[in-house]
N, C-alpha and C positions, 0 to 999 in steps of 0.2 A: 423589795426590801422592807417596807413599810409593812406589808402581809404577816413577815415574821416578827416584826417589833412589836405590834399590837397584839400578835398571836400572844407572843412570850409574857407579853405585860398581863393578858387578861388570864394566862394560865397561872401566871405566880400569885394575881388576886386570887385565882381561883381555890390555888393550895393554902392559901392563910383560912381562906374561909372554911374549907373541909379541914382545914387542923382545931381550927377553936369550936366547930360544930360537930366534932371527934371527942374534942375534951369534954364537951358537955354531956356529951352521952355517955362517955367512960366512967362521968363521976353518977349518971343515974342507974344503968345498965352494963357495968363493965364488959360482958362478953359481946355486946355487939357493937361497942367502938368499931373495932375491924373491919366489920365486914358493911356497916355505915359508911366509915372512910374511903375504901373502898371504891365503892359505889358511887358516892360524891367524887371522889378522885377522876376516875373514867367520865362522868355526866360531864364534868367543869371540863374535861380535854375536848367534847366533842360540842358544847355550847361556846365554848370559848373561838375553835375554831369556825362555827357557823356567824357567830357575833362579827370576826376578825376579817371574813371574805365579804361581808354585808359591809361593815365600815369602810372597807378599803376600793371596793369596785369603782372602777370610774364612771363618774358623772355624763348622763346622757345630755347634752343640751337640745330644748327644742328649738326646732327652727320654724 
């Protein structure tokens, strides 16, 4: 359960961040907001989930 909650948390940081790194490009380069967003969109679902399975694994103790 934890897996998903840290998933969800670091993909909704993740979609703020591709939306205000969206706006900033639409106000330089209007046509490629989209396909920027896009792109950022997909990266943050697949770094967010690599982050989320690293954070979450459990701890090996040595003995």
């Amino acid at each position: 359960m934890s897996l998903l909650i840290v998933y969800v948390a670091l993909v909704i940081t993740g979609d703020f961040v591709a939306y205000f790194i969206g706006l900033v490009i639409e106000r330089t380069v209007p046509i490629a907001s989209l396909p920027a967003f896009l792109a950022m969109y997909f990266l943050f679902l697949w770094v967010a989930w690599v982050i989320a399975v690293r954070a979450t694994q459990p701890r090996v103790r040595p003995q």
